[in-house]
DSSP file (Angstrom, degrees, kcal/mol; ACC not computed):
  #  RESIDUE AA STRUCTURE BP1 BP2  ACC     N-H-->O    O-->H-N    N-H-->O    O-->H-N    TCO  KAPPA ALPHA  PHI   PSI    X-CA   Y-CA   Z-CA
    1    1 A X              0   0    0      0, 0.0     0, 0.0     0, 0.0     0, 0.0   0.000 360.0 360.0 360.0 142.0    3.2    7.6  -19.6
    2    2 A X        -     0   0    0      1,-0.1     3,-0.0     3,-0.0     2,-0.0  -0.174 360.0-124.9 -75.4-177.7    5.9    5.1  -17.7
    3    3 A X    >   -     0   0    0     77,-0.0     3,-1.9    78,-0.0     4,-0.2  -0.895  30.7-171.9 179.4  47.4    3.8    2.8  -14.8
    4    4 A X  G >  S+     0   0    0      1,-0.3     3,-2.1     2,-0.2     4,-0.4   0.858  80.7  70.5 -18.6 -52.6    6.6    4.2  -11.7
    5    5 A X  G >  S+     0   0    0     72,-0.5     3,-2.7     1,-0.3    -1,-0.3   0.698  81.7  59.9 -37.0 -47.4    4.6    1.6   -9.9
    6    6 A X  G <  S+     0   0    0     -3,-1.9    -1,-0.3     1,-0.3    -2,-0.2   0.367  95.6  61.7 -72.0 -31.3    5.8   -1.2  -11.6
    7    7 A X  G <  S+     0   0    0     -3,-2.1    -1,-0.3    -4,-0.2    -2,-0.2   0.418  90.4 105.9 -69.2 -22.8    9.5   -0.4  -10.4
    8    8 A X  S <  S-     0   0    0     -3,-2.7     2,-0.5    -4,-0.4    -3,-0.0  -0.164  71.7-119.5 -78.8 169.3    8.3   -0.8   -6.5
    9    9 A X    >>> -     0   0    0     35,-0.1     4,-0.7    -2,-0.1     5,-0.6  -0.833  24.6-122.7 -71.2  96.5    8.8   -3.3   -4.0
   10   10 A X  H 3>5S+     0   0    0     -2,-0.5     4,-0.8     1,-0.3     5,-0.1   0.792 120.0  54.4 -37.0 -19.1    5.6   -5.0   -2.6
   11   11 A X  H 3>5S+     0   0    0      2,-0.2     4,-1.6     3,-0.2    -1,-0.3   0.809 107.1  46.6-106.2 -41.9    6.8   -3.9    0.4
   12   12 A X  H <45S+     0   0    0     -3,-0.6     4,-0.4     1,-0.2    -2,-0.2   0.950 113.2  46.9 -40.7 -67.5    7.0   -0.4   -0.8
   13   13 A X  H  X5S+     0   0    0     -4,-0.7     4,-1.6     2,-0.2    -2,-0.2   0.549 113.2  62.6 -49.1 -34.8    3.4   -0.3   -2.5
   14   14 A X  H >X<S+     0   0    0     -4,-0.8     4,-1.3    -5,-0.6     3,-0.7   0.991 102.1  36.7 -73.9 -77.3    2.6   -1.8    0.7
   15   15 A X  H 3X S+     0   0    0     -4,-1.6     4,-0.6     2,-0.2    -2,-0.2   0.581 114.4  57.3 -49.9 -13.2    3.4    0.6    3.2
   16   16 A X  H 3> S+     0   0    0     -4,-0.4     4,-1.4    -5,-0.2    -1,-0.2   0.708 100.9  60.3 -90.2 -22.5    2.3    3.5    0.9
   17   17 A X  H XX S+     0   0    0     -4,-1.6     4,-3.2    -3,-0.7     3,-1.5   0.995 105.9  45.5 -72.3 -51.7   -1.0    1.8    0.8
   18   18 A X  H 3< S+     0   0    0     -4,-1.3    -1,-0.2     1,-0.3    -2,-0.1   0.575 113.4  48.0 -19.2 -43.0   -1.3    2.1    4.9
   19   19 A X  H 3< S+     0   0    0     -4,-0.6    -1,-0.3     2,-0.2    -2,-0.2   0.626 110.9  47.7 -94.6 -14.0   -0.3    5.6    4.9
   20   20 A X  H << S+     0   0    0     -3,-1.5     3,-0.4    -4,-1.4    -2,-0.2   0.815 125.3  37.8 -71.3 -41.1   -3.1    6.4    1.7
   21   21 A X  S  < S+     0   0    0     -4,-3.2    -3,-0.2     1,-0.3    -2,-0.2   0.703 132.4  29.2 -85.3  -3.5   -6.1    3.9    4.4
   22   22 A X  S    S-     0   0    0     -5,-0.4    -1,-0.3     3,-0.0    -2,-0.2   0.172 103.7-123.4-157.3  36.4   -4.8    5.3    7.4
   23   23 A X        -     0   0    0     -3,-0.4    -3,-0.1    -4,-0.2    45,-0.1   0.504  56.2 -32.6  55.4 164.6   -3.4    8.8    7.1
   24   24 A X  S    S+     0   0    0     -4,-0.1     2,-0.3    43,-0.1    45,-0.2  -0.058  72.9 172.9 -56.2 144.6    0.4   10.3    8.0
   25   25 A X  E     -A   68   0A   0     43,-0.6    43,-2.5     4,-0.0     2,-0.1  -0.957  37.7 -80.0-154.2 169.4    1.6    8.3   10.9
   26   26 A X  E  >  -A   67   0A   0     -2,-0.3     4,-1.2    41,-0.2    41,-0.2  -0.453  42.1-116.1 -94.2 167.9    4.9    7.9   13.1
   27   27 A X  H  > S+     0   0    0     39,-1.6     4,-1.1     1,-0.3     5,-0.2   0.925 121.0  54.4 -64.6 -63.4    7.9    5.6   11.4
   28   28 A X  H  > S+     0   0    0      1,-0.2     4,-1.9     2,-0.2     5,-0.3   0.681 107.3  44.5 -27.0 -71.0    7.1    3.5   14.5
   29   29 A X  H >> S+     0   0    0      2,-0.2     3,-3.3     1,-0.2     4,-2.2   0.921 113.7  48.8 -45.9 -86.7    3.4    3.2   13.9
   30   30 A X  H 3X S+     0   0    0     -4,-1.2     4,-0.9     1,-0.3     5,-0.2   0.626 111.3  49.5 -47.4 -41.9    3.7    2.4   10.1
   31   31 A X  H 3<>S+     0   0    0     -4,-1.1     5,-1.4     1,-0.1     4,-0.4   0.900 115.1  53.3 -76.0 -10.9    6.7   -0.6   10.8
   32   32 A X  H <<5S+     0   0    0     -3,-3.3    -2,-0.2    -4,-1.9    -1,-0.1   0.827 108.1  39.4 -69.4 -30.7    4.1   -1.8   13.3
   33   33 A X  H  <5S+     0   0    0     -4,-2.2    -1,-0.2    -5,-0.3    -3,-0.2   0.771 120.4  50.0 -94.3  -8.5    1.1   -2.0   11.2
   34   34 A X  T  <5S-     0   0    0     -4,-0.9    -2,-0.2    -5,-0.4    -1,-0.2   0.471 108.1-130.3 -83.3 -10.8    3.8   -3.6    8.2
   35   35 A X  T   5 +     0   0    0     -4,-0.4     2,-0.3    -5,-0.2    -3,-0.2   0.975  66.2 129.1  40.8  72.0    5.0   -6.0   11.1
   36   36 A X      < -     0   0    0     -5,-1.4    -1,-0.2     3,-0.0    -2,-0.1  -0.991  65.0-102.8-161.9 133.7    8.5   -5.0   10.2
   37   37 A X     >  -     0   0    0     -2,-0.3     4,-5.0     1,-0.1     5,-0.3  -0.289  39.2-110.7 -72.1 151.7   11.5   -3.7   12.6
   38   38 A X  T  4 S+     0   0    0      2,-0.2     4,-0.2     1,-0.2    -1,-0.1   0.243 113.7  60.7 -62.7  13.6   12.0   -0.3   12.3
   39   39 A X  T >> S+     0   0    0      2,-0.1     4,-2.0     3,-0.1     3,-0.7   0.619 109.1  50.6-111.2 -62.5   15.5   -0.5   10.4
   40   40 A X  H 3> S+     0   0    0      1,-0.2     4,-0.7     2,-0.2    -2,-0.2   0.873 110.4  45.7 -53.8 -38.2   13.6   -2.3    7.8
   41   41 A X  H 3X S+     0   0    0     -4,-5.0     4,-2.2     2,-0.2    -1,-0.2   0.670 101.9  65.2 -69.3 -14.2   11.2    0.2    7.6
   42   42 A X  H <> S+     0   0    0     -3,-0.7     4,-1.6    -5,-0.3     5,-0.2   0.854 107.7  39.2 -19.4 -76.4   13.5    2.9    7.6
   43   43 A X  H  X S+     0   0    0     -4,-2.0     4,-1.2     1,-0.2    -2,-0.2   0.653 108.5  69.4 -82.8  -3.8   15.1    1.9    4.1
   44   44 A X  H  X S+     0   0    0     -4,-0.7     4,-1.6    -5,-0.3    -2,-0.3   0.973 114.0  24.1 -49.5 -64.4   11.4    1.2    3.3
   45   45 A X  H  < S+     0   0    0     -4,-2.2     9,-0.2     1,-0.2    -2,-0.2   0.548 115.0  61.3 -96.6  -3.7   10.7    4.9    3.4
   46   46 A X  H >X S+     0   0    0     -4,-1.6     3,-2.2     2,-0.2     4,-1.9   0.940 110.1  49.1 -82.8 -40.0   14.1    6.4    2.7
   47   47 A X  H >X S+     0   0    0     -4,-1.2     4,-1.4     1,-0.3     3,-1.4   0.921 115.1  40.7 -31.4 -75.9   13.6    4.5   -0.6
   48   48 A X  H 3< S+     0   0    0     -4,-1.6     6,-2.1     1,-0.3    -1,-0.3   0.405 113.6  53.3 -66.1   8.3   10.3    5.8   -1.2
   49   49 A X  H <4 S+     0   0    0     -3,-2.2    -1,-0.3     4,-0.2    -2,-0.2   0.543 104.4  55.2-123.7 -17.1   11.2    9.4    0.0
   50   50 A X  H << S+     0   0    0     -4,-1.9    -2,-0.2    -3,-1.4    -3,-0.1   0.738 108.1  54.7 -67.4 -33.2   14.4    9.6   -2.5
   51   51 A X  S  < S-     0   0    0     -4,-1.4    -2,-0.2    -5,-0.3    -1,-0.2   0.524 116.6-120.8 -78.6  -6.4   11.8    8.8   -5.0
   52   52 A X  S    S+     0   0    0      2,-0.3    22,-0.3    -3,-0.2    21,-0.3   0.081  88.0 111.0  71.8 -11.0    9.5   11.8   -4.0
   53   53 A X  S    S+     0   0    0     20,-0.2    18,-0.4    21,-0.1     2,-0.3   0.577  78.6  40.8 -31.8 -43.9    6.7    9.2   -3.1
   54   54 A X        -     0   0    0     -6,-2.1    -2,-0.3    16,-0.2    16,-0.2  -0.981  64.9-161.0-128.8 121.1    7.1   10.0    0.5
   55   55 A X  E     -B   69   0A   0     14,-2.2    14,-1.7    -2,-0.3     2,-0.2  -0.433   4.9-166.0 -99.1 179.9    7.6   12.8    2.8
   56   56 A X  E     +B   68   0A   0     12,-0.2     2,-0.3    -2,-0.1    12,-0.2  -0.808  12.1 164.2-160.8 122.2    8.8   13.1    6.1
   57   57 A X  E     -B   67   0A   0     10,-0.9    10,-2.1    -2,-0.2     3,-0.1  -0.901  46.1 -85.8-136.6 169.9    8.8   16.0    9.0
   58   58 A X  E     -B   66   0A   0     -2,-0.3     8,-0.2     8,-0.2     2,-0.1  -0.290  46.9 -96.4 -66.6 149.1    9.5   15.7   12.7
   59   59 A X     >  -     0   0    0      6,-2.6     4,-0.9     1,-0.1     3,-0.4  -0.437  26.5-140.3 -66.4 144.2    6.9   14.8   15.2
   60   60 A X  T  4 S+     0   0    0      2,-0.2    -1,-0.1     1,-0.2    -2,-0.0   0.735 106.5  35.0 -63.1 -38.5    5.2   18.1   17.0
   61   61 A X  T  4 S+     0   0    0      1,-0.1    -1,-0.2     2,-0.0    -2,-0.0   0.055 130.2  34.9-107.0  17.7    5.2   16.3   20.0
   62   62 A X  T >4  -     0   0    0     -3,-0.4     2,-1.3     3,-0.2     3,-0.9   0.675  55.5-175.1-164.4  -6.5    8.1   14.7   19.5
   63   63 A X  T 3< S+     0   0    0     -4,-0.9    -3,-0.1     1,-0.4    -5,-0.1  -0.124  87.5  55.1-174.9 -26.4   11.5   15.9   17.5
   64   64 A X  T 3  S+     0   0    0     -2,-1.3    -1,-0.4    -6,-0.0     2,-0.2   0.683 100.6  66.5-107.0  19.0   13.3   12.8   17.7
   65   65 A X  S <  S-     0   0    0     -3,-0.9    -6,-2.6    -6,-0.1     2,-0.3  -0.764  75.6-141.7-110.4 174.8   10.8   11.0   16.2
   66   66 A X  E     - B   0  58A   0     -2,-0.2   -39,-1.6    -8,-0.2     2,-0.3  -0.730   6.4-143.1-120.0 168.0    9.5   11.4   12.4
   67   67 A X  E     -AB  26  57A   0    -10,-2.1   -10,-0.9    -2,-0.3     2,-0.4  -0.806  16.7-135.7-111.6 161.6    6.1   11.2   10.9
   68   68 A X  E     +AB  25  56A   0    -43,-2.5   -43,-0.6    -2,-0.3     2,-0.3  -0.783  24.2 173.7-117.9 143.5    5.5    9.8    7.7
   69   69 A X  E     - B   0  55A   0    -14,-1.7   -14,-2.2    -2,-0.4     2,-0.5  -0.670  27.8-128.9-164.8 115.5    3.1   11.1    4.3
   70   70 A X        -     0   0    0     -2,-0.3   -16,-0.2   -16,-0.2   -17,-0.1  -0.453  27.7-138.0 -65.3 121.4    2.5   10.3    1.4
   71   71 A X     >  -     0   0    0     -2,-0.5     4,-2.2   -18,-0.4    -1,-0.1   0.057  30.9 -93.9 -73.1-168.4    2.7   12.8   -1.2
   72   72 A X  T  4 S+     0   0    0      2,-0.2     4,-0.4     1,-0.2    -1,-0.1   0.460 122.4  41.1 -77.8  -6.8    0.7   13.7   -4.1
   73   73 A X  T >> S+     0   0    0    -21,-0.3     4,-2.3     2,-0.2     3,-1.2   0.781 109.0  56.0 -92.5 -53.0    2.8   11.6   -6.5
   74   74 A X  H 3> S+     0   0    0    -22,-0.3     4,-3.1     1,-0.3    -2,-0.2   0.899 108.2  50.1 -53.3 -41.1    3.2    8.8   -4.4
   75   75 A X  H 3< S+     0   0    0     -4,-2.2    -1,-0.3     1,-0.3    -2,-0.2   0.642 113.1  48.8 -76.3 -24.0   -0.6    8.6   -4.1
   76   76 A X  H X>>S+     0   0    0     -3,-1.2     4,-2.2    -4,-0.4     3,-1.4   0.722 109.1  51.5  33.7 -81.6   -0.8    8.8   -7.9
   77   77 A X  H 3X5S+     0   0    0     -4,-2.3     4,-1.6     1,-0.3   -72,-0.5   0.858 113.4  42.3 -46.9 -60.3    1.5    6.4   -8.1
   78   78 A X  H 3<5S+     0   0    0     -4,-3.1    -1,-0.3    -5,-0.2    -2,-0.2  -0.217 109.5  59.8 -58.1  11.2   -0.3    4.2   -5.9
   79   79 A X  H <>5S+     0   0    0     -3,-1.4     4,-1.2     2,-0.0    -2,-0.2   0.443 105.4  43.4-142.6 -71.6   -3.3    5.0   -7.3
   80   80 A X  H  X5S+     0   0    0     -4,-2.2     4,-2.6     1,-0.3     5,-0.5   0.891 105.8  68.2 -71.7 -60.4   -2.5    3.8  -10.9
   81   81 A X  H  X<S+     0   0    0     -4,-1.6     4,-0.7    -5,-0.6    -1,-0.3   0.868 102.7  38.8 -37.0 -42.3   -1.0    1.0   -9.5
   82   82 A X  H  > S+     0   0    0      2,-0.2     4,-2.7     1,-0.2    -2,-0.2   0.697 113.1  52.0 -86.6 -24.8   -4.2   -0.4   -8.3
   83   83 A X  H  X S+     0   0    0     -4,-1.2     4,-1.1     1,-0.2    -2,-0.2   0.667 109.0  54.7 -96.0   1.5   -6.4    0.5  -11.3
   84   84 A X  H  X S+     0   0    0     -4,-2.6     4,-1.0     2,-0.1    -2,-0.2   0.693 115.6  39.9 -70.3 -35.8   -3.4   -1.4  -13.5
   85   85 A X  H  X S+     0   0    0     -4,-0.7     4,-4.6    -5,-0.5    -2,-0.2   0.920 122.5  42.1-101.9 -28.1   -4.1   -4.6  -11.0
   86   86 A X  H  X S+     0   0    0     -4,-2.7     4,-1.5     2,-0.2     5,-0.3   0.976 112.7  54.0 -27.7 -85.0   -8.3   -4.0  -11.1
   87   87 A X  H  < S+     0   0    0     -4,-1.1    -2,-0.2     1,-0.3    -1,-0.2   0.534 112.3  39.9   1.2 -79.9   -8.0   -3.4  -14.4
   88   88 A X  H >X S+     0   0    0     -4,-1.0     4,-1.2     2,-0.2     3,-0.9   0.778 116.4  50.8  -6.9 -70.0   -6.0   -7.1  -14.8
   89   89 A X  H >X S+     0   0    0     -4,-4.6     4,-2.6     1,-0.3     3,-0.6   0.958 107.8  48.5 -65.7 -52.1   -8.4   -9.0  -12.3
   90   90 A X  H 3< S+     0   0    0     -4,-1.5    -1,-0.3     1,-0.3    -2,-0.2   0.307 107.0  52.8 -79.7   5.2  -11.6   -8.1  -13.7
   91   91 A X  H <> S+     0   0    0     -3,-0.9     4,-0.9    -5,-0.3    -1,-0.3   0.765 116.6  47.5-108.1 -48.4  -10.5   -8.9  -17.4
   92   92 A X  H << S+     0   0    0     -4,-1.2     3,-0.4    -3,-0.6     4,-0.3   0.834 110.6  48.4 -51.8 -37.8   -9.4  -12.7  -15.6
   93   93 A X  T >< S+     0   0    0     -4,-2.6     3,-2.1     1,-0.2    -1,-0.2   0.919 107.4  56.0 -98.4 -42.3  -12.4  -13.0  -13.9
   94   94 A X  T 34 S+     0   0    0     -5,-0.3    -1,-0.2     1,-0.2    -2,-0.2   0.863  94.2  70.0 -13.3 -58.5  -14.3  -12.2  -17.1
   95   95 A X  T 3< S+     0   0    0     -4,-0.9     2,-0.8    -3,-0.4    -1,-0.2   0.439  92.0  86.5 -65.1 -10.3  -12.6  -14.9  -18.6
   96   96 A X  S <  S-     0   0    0     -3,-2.1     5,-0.3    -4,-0.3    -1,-0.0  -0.785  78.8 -98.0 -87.8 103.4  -14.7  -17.5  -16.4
   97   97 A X    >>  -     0   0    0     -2,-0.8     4,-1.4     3,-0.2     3,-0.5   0.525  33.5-114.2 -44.3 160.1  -17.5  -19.2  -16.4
   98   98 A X  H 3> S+     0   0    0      1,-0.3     4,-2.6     2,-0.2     3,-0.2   0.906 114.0  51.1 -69.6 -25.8  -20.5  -18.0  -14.6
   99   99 A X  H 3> S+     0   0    0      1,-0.2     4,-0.8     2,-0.2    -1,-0.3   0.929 114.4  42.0 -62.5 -47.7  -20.4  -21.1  -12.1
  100  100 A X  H <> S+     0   0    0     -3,-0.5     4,-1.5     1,-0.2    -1,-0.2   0.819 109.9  53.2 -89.7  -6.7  -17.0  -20.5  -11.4
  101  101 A X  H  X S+     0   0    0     -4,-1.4     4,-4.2    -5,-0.3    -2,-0.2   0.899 115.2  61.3 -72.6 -41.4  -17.6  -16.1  -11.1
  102  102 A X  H  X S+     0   0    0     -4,-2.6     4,-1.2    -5,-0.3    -1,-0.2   0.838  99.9  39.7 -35.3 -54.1  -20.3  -18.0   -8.7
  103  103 A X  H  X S+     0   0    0     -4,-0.8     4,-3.2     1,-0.3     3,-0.3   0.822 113.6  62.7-112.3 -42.6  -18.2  -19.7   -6.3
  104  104 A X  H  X S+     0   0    0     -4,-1.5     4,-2.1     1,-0.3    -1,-0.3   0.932 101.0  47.1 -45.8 -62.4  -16.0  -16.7   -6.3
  105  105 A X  H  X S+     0   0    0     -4,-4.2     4,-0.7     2,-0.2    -1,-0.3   0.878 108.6  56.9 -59.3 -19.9  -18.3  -14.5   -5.1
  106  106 A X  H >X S+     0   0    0     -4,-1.2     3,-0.7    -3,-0.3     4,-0.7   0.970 109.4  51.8 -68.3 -52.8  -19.3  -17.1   -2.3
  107  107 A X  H 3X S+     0   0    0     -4,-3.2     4,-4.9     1,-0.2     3,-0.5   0.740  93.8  65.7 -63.4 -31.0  -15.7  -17.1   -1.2
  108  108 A X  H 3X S+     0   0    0     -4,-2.1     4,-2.7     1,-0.2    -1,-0.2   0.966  94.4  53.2 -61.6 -39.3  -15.1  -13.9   -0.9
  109  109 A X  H <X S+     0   0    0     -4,-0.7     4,-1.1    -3,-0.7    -1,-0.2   0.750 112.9  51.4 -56.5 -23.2  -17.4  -13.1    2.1
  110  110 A X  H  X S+     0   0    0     -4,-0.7     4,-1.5    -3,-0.5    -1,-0.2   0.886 108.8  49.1 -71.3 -54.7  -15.3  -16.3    3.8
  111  111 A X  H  X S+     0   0    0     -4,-4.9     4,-3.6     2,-0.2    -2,-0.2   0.843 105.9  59.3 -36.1 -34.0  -12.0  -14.4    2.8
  112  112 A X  H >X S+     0   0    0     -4,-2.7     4,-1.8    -5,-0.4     3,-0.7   0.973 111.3  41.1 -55.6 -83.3  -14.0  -11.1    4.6
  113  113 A X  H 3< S+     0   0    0     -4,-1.1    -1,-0.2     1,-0.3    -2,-0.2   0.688 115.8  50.2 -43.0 -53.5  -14.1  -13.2    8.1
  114  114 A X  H >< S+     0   0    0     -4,-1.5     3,-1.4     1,-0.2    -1,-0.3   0.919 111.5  46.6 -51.9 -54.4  -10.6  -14.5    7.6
  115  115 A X  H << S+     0   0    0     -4,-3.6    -2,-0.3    -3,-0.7    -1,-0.2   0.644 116.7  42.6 -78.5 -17.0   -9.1  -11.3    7.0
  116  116 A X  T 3<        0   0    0     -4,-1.8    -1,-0.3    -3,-0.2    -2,-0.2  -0.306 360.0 360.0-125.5  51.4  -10.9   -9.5   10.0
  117  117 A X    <         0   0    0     -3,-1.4    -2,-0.2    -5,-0.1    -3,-0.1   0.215 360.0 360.0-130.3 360.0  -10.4  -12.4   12.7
């Protein structure tokens, strides 16, 4: 079976990861949490919505604006993708010695704090 991921865009894979952690959201929302103008995000998701990866339906509360979802391929898709790059770290980090698998784990919990300040 082909790896679709493999074909994507970080910035693709990116934004489908957002809508997988944080559920269907408006275009608006989604270039805001990508920190990306809405024109860019735009061909972000018409990309991924020619691909079937992405749906798209008018806001209820809203009609000219759209909401955004990732379908059941895209998530799949995005899915495989991450247990291809798991998959890939955990064979590297294998490869290490236990001092340095050490120093790795120390660091992550510093990464933790970086990433949520």
């Amino acid at each position: 079976m082909r790896d679709e991921s493999l074909e994507l865009t970080t910035n693709q894979l990116s934004a489908m990861s957002v809508l997988l952690n944080n559920g269907d959201l408006l275009m608006g929302e989604l270039a805001a949490m990508e920190n990306v103008q809405p024109p860019s995000m735009t061909r972000i998701v018409n990309g991924l919505e020619a691909l079937g990866f992405l749906a798209r339906r008018a806001d209820p509360a809203d009609k000219r604006q759209s909401v955004v979802a990732l379908t059941d391929s895209g998530k799949q898709v995005l899915l495989a993708n991450r247990r291809r790059r798991d998959e890939w770290l955990a064979m590297r980090i294998a490869e290490l010695e236990p001092e340095e698998r050490e120093v790795l784990r120390k660091a992550v919990s510093i990464l933790e704090k970086v990433n949520h300040a």
